[in-house]
Structures are given as structure tokens and as C-alpha cells.
Biopython code that builds the backbone (N, CA, C, O; Angstrom):
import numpy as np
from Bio.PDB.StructureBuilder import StructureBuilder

atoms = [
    (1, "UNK", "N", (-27.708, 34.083, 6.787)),
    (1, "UNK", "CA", (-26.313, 33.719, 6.932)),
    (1, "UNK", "C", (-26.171, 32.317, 7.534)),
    (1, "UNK", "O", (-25.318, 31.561, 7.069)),
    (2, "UNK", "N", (-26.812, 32.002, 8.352)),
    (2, "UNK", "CA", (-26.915, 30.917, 8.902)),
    (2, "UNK", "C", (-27.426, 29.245, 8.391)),
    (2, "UNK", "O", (-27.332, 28.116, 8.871)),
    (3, "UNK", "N", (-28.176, 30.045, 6.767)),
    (3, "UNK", "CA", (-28.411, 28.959, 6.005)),
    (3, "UNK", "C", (-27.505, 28.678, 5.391)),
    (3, "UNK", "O", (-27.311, 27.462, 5.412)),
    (4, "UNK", "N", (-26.726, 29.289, 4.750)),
    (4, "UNK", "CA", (-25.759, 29.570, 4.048)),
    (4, "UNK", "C", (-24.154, 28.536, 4.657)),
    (4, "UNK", "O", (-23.404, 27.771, 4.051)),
    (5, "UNK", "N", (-24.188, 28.978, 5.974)),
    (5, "UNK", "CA", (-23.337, 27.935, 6.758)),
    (5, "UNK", "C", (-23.815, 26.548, 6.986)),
    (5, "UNK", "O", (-23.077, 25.589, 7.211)),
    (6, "UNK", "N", (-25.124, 26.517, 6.908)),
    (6, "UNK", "CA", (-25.659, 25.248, 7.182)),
    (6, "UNK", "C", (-25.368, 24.426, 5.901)),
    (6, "UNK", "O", (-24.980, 23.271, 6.071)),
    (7, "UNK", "N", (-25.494, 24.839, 4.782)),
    (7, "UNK", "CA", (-25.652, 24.533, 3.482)),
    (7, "UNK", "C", (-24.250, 23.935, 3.227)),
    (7, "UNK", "O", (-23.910, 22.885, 2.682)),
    (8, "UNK", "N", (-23.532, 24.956, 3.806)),
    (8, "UNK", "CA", (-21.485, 24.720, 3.325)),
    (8, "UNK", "C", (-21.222, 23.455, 4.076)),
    (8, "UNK", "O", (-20.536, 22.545, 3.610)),
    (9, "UNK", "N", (-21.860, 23.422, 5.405)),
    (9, "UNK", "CA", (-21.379, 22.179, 6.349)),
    (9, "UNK", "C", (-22.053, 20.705, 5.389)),
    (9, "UNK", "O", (-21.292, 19.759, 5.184)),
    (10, "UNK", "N", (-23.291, 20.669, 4.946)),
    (10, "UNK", "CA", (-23.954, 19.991, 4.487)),
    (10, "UNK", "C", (-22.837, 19.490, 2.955)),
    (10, "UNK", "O", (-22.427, 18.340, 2.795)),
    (11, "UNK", "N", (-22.593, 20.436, 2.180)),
    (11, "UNK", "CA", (-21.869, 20.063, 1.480)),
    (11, "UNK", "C", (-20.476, 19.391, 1.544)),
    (11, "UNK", "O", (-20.147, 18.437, 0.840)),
    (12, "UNK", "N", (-19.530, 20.123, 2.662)),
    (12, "UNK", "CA", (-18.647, 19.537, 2.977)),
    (12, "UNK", "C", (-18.677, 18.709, 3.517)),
    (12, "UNK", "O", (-17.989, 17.876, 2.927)),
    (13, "UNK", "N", (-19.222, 18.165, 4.698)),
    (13, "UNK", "CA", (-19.556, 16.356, 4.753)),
    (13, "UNK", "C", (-19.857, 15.325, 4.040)),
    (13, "UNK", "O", (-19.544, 14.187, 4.390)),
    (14, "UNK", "N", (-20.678, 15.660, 2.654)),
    (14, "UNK", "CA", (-20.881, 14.897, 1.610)),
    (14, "UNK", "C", (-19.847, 14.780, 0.834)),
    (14, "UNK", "O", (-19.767, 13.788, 0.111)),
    (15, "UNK", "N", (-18.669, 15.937, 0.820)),
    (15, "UNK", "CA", (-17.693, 15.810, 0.319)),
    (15, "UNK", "C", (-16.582, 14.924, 1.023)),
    (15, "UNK", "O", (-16.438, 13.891, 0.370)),
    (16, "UNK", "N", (-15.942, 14.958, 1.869)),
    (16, "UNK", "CA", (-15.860, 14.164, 2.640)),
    (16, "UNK", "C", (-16.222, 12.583, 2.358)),
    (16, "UNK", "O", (-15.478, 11.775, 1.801)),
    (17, "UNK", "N", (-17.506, 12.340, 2.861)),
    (17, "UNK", "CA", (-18.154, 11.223, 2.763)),
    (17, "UNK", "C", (-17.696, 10.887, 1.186)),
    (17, "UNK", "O", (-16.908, 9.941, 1.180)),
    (18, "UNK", "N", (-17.873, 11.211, 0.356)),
    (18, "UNK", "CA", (-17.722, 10.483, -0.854)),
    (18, "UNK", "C", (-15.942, 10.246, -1.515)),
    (18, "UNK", "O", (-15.488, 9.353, -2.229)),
    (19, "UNK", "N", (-15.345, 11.347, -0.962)),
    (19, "UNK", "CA", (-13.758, 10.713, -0.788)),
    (19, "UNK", "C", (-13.036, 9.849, 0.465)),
    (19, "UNK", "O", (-11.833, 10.029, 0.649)),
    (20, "UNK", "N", (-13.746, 8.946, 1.293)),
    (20, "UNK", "CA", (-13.397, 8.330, 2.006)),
    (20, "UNK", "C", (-13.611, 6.845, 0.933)),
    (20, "UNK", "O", (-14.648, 6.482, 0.378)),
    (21, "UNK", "N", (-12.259, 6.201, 0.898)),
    (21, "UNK", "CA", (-12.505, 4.942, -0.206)),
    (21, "UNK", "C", (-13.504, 4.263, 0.344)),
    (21, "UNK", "O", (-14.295, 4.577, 1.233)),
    (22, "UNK", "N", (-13.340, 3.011, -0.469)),
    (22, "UNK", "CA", (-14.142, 1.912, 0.109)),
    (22, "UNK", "C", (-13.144, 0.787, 0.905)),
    (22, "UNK", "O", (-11.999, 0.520, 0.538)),
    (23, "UNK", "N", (-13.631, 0.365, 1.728)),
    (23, "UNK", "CA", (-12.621, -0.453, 2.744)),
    (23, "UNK", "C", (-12.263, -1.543, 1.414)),
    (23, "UNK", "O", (-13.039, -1.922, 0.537)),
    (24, "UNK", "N", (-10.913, -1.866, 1.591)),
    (24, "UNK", "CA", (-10.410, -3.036, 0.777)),
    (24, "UNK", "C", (-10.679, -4.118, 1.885)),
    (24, "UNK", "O", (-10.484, -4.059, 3.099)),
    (25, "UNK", "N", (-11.287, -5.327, 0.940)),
    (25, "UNK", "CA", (-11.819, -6.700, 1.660)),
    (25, "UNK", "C", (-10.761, -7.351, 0.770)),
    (25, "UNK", "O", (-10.521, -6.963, -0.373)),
    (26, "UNK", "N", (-9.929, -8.729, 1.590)),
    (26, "UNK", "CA", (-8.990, -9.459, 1.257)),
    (26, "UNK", "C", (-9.565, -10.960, 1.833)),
    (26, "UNK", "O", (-10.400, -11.115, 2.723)),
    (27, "UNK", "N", (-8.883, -11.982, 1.077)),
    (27, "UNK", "CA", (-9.183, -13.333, 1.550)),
    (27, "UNK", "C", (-8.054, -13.268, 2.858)),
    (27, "UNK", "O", (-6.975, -12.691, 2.730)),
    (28, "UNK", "N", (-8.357, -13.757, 3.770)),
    (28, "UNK", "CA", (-7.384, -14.089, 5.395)),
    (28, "UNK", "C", (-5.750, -14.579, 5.007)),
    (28, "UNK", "O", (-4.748, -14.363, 5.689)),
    (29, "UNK", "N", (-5.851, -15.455, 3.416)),
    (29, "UNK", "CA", (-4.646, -15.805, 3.159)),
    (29, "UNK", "C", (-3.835, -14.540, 2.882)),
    (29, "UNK", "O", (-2.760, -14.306, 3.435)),
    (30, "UNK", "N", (-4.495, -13.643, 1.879)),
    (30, "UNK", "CA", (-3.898, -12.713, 0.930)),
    (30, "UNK", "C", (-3.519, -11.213, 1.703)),
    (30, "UNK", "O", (-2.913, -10.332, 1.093)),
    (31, "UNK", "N", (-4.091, -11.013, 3.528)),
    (31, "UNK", "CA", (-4.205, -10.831, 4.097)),
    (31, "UNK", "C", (-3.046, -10.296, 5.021)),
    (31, "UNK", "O", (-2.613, -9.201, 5.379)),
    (32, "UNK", "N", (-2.676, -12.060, 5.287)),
    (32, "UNK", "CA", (-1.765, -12.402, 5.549)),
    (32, "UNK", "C", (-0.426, -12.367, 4.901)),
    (32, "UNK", "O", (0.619, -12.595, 5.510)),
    (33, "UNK", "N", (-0.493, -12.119, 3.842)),
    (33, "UNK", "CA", (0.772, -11.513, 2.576)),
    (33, "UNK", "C", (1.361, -10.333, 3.075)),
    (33, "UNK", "O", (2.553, -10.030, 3.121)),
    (34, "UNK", "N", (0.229, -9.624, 3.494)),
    (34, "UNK", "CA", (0.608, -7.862, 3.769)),
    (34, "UNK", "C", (1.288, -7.872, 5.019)),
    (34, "UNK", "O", (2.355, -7.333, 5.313)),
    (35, "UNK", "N", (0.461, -8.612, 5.766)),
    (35, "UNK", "CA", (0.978, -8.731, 7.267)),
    (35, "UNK", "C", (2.826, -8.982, 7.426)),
    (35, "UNK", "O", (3.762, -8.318, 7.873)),
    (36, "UNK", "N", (2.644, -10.400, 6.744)),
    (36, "UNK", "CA", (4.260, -10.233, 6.800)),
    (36, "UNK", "C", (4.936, -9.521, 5.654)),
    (36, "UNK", "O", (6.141, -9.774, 5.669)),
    (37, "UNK", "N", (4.629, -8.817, 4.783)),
    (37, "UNK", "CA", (5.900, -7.787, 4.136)),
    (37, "UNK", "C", (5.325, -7.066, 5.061)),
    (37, "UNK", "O", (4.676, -8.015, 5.500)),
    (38, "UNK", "N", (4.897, -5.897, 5.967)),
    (38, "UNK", "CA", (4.836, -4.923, 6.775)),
    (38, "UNK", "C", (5.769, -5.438, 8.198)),
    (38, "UNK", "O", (6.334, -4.680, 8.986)),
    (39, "UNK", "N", (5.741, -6.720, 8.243)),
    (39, "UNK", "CA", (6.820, -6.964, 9.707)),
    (39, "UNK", "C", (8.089, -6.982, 8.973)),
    (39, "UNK", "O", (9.060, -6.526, 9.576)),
    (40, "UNK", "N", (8.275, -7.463, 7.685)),
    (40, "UNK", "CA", (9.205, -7.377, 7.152)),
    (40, "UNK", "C", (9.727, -5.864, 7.363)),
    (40, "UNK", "O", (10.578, -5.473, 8.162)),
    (41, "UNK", "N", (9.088, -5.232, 6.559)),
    (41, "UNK", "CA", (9.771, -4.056, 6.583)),
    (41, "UNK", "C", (9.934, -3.098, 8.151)),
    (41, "UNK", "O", (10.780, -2.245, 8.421)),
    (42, "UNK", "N", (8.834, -3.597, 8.966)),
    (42, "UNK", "CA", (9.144, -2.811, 10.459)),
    (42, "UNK", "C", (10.636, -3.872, 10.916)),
    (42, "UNK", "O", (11.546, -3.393, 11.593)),
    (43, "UNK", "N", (10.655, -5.047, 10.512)),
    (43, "UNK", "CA", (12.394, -5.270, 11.269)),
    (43, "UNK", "C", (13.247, -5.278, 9.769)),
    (43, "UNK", "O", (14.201, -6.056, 9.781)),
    (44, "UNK", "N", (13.075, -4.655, 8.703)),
    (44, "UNK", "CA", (13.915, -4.040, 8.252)),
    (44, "UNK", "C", (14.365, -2.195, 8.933)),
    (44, "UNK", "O", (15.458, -1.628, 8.937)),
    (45, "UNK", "N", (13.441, -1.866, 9.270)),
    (45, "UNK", "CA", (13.620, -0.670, 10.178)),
    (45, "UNK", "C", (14.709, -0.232, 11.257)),
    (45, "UNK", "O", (15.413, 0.736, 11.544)),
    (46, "UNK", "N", (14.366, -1.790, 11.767)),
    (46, "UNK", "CA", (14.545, -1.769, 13.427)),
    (46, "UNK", "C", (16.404, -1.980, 13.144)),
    (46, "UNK", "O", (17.345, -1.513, 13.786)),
    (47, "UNK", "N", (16.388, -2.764, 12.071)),
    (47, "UNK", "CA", (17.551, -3.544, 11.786)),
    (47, "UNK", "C", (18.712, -2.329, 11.302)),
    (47, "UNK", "O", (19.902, -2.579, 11.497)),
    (48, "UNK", "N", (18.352, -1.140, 10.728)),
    (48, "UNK", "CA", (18.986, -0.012, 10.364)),
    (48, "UNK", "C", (19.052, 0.981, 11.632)),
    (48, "UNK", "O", (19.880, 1.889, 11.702)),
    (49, "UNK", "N", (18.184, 0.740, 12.528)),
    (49, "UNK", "CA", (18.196, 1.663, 13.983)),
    (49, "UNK", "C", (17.091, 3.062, 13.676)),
    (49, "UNK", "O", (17.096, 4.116, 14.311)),
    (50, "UNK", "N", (16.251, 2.727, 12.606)),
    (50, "UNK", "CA", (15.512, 4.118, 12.128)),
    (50, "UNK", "C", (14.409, 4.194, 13.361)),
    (50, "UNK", "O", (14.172, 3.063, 13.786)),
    (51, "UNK", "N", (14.067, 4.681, 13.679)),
    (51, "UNK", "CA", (12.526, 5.674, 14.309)),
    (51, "UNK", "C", (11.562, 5.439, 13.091)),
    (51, "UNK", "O", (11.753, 5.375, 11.876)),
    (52, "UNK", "N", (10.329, 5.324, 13.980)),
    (52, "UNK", "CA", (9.165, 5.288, 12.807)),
    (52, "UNK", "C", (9.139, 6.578, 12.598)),
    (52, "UNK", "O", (8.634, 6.550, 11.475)),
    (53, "UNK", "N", (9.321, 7.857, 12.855)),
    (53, "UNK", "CA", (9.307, 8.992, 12.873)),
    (53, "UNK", "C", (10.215, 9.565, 11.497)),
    (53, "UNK", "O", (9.871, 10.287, 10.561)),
    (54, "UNK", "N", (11.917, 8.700, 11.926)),
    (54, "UNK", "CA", (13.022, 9.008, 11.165)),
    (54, "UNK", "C", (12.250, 8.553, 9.667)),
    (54, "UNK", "O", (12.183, 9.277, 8.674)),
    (55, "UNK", "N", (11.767, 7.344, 9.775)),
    (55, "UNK", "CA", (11.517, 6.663, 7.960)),
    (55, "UNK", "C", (9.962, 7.153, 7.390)),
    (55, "UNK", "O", (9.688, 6.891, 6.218)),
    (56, "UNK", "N", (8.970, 7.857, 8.235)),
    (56, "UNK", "CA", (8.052, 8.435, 7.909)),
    (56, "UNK", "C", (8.249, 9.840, 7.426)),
    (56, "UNK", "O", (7.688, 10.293, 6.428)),
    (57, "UNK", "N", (8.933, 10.384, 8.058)),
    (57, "UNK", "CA", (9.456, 11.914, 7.476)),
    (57, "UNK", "C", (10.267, 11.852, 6.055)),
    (57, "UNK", "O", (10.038, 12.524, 5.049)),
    (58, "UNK", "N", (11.377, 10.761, 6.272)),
    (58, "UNK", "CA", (12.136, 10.592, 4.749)),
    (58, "UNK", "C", (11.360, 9.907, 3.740)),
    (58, "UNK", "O", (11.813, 9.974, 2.598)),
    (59, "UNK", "N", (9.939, 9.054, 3.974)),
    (59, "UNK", "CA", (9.570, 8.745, 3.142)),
    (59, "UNK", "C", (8.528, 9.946, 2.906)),
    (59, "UNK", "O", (7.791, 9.400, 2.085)),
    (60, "UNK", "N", (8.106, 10.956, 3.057)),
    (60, "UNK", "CA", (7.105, 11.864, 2.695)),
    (60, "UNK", "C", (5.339, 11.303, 2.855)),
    (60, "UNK", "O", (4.400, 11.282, 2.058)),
    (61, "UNK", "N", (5.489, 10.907, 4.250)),
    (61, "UNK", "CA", (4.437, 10.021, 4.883)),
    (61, "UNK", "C", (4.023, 9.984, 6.290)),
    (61, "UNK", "O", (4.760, 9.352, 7.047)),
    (62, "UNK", "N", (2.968, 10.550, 6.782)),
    (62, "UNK", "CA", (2.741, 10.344, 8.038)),
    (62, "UNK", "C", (2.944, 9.087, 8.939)),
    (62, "UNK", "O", (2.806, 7.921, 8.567)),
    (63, "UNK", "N", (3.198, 9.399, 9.843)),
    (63, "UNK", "CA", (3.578, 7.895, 10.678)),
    (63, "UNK", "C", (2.292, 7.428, 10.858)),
    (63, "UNK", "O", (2.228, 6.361, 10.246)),
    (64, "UNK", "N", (1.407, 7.636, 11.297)),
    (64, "UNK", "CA", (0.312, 6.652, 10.809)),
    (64, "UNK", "C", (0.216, 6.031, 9.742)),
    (64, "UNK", "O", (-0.215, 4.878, 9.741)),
    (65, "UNK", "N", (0.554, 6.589, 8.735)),
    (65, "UNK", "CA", (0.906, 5.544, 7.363)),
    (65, "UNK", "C", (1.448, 4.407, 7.700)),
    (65, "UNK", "O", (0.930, 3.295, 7.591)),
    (66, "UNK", "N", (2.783, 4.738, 8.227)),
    (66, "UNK", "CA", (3.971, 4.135, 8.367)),
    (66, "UNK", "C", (3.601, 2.829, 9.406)),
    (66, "UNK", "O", (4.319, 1.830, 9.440)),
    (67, "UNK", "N", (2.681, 2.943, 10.039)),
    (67, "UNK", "CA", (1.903, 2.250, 11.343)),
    (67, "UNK", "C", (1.579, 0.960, 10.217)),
    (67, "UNK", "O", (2.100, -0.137, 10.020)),
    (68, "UNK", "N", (0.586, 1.611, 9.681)),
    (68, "UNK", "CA", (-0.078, 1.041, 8.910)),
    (68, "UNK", "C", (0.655, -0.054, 8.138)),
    (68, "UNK", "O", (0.674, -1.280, 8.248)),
    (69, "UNK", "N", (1.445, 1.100, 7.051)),
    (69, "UNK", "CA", (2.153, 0.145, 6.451)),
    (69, "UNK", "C", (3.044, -1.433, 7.066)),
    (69, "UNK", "O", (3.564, -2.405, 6.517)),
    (70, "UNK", "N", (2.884, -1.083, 8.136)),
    (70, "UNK", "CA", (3.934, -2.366, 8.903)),
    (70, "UNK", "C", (3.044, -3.174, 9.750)),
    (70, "UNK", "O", (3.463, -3.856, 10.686)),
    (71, "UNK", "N", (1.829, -3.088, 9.412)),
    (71, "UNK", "CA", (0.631, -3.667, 9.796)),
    (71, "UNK", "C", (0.296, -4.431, 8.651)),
    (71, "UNK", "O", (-0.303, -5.482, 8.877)),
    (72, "UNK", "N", (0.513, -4.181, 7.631)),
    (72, "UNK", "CA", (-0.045, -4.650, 6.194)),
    (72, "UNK", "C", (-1.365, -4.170, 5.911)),
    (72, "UNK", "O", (-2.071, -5.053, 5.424)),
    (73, "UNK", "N", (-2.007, -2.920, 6.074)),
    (73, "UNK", "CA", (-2.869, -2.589, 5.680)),
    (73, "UNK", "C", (-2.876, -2.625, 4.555)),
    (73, "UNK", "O", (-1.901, -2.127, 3.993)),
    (74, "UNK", "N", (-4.081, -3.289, 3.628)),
    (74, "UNK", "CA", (-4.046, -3.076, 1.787)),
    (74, "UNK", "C", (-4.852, -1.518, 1.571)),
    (74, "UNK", "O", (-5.107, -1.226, 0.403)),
    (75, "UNK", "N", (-5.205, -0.644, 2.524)),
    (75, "UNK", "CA", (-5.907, 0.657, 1.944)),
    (75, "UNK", "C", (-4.517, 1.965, 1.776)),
    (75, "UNK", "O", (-4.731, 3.114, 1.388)),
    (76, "UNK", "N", (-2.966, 1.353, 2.225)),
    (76, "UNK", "CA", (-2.326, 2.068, 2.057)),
    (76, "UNK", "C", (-1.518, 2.179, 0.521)),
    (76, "UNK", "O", (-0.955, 1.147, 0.156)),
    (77, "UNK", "N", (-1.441, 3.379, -0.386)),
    (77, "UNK", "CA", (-0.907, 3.528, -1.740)),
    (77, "UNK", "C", (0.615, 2.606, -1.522)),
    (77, "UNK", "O", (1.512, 2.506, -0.684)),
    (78, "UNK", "N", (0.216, 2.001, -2.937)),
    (78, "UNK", "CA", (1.656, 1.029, -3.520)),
    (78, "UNK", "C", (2.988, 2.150, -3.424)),
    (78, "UNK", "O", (4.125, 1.757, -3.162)),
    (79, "UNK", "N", (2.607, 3.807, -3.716)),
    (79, "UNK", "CA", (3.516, 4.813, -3.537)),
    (79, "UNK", "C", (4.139, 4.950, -2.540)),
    (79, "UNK", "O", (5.298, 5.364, -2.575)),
    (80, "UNK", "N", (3.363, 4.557, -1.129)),
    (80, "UNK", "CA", (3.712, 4.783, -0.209)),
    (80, "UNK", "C", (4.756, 3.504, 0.553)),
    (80, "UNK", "O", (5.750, 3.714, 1.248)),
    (81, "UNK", "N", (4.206, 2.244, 0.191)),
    (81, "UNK", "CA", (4.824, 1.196, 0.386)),
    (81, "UNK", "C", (6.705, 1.049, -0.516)),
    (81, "UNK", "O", (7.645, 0.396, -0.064)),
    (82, "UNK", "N", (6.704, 1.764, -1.630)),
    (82, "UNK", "CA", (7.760, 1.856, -2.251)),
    (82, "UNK", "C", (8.724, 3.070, -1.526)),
    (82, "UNK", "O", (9.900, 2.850, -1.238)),
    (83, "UNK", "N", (8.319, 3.861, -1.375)),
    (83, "UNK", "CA", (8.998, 5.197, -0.433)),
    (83, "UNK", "C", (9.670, 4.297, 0.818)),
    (83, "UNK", "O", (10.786, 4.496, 1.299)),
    (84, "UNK", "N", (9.020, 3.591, 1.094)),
    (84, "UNK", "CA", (9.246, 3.255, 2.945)),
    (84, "UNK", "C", (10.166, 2.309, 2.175)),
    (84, "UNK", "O", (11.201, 2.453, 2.826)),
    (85, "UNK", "N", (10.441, 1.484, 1.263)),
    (85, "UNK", "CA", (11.281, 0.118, 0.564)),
    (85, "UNK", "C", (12.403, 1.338, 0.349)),
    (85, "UNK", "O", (13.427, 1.209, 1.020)),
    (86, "UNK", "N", (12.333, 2.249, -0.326)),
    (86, "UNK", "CA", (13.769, 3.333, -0.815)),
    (86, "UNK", "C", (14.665, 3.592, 0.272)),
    (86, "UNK", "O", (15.881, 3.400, 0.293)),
    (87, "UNK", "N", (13.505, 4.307, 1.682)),
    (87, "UNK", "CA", (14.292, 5.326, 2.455)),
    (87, "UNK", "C", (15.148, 3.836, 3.210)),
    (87, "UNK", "O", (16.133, 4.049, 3.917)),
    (88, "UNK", "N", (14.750, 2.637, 3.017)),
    (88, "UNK", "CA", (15.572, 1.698, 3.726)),
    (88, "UNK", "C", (16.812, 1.007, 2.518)),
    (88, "UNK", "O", (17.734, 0.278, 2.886)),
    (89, "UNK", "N", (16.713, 1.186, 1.889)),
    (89, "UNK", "CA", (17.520, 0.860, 0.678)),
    (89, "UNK", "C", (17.215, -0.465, 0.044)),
    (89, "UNK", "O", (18.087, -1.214, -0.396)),
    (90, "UNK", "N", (15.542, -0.784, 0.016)),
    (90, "UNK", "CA", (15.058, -1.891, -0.454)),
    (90, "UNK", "C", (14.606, -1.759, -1.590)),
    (90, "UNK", "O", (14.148, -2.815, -2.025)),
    (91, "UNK", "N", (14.513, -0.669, -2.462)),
    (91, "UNK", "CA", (13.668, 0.024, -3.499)),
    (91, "UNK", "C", (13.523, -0.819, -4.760)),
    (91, "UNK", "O", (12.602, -0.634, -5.555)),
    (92, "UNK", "N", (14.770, -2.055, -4.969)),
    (92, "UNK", "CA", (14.967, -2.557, -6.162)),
    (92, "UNK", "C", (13.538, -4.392, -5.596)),
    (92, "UNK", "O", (12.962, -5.345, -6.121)),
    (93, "UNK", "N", (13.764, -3.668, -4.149)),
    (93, "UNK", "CA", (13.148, -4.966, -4.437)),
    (93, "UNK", "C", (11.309, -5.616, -5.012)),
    (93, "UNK", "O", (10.560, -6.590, -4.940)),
    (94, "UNK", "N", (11.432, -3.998, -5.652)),
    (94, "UNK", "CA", (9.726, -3.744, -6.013)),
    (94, "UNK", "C", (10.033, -4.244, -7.245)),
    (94, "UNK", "O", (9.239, -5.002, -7.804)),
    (95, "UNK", "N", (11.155, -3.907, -7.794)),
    (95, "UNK", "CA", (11.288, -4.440, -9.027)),
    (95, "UNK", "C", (10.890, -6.737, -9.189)),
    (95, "UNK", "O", (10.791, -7.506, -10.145)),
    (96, "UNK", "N", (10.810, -6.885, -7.804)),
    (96, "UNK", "CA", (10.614, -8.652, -8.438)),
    (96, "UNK", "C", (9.619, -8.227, -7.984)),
    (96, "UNK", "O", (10.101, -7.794, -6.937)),
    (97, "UNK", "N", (8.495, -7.972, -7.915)),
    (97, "UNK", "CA", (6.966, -8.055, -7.788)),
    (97, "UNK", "C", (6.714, -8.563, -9.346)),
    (97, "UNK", "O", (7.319, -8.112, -10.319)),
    (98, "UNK", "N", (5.629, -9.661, -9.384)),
    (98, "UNK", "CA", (5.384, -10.209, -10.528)),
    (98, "UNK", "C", (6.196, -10.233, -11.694)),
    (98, "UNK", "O", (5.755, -10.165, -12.841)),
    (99, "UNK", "N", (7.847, -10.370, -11.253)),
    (99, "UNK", "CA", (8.807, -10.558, -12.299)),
    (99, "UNK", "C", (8.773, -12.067, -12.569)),
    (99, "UNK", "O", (9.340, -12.480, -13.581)),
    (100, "UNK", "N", (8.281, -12.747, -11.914)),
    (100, "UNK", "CA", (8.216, -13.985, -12.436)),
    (100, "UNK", "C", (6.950, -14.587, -12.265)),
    (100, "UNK", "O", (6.455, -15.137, -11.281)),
    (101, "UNK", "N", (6.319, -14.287, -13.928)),
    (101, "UNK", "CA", (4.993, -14.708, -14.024)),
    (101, "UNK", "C", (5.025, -16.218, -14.797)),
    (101, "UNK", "O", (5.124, -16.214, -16.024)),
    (102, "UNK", "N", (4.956, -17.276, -14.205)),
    (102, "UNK", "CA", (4.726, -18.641, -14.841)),
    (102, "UNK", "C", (3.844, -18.957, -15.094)),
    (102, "UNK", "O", (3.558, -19.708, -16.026)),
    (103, "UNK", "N", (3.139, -18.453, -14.305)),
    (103, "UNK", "CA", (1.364, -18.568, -14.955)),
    (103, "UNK", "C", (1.311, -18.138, -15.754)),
    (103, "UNK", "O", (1.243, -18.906, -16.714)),
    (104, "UNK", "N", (1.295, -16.607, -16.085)),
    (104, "UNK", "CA", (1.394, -16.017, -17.295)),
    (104, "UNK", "C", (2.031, -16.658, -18.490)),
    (104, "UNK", "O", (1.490, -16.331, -19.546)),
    (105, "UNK", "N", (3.318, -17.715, -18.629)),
    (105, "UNK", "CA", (4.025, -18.324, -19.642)),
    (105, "UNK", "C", (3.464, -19.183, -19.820)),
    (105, "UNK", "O", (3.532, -19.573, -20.986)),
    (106, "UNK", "N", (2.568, -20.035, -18.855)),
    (106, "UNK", "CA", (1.887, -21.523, -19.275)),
    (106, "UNK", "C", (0.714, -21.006, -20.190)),
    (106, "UNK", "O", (0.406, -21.440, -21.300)),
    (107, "UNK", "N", (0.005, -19.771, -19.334)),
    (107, "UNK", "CA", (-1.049, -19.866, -21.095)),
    (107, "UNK", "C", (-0.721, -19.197, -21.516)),
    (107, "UNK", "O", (-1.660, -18.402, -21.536)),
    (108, "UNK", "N", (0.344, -18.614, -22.165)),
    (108, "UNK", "CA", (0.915, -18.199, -23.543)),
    (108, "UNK", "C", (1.412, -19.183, -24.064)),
    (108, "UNK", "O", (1.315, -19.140, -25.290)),
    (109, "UNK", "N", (2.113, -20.430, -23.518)),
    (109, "UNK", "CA", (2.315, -21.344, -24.064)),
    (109, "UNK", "C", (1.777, -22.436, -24.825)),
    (109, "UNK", "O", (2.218, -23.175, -25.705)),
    (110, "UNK", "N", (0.102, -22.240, -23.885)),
    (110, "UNK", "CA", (-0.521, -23.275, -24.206)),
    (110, "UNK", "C", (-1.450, -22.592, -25.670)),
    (110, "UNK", "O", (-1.994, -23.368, -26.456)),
    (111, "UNK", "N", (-1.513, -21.081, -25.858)),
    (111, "UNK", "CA", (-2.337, -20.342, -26.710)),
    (111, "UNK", "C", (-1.146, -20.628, -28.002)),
    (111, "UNK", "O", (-1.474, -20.458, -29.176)),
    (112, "UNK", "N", (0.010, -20.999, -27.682)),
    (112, "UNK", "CA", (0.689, -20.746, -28.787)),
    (112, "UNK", "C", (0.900, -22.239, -29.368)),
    (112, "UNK", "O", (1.257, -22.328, -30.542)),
    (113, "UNK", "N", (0.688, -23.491, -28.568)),
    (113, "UNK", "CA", (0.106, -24.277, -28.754)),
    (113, "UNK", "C", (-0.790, -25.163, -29.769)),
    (113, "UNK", "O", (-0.685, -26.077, -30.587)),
    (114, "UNK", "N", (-1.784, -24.257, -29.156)),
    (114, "UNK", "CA", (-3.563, -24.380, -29.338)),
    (114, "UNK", "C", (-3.482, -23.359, -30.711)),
    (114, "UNK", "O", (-3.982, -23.830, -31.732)),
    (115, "UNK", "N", (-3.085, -22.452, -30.770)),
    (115, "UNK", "CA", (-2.919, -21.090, -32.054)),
    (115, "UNK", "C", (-2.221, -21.629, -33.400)),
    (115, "UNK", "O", (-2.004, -20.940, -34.396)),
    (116, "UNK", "N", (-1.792, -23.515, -33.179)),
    (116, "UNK", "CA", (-1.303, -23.839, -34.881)),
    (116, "UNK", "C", (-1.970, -23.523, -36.015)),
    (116, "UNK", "O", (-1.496, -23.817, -37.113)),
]
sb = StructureBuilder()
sb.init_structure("model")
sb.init_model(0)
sb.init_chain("A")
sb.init_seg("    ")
for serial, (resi, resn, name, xyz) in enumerate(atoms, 1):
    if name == "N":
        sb.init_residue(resn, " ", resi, " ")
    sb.init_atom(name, np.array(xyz, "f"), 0.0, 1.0, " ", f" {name:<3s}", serial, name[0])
structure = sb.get_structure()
């Protein structure tokens, strides 16, 4: 019996171990992106009078998330970052994330160009 438990523990730590991600590595600039949309959104918080408690519960998110998220952690889900943008009534503003790709138009421009 005792192998048997040994065996389950053995497995479940490996289980474990292999669903813990891999740490996201960022350049210090890109870093720094997260940092301020997460202060952003902690004094969008502050600015409505919410509790980290109040906007972690309505977003369906532990407040450690919520920590996180206003830290700019990049290991926290884009799901979770959009929930916390809703329960404050910012939700549309996911919608300009890469709505304006110019990069993207210069080489289509230049392929359409170059593509005579």
C-alpha cells in the first residue's frame, strides 16, 4: 500500500511539474509596456472606488491574478486581462490592440509594389 502511495505522489508531482508554464522572458522595454497598462488599470480601479477584491470576484479571477495583473505580469491570460478591462467598463478598449497596423500596410504596399 505504501508503494502504491509512493507511486501516486511520484506521479502527481510530475504532473504538476510539467503544467507549471515556462516563465515568459521579455526585453526590459516590452516589459515595461505591461508595467504601465497594469498601473493603468490599478488607477483605473482606484478611480471607480473598486477593491481589488470587488474587481477580482466580478472579473472571475483570483486577486492574486488581479495583483499581478496590475503589476504587468506577461504569465497572466489575455482572458484575464480583458475581464479586469470589462468589469471597469474598458472592454472596447481591447478592441485598438493592433488596430492600427502600419507596418503591416507598408509591406503590403511595398509587395503590391514589387508584385507588378
Amino acid at each position: 500500500m505504501l508503494c502504491i502511495i509512493n507511486i501516486l505522489a511520484i506521479f502527481v508531482d510530475n504532473i504538476q511539474h510539467l503544467m507549471k508554464s515556462k516563465k515568459r522572458i521579455l526585453f526590459p522595454k516590452h516589459q515595461k509596456i505591461l508595467e504601465v497598462l497594469g498601473e493603468n488599470i490599478k488607477l483605473a480601479r482606484k478611480r471607480r472606488k473598486y477593491t481589488a477584491l470587488q474587481v477580482a470576484e466580478r472579473a472571475g479571477i483570483d486577486r492574486t491574478t488581479l495583483y499581478h495583473i496590475e503589476k504587468g505580469n506577461p504569465g497572466v491570460s489575455m482572458g484575464a486581462y480583458f475581464n479586469v478591462l470589462r468589469v471597469l467598463g474598458l472592454q472596447d478598449d481591447f478592441l485598438m490592440l493592433a488596430a492600427d497596423d502600419d507596418q503591416g500596410r507598408k509591406l503590403q504596399d511595398l509587395d503590391l509594389i514589387g508584385g507588378k
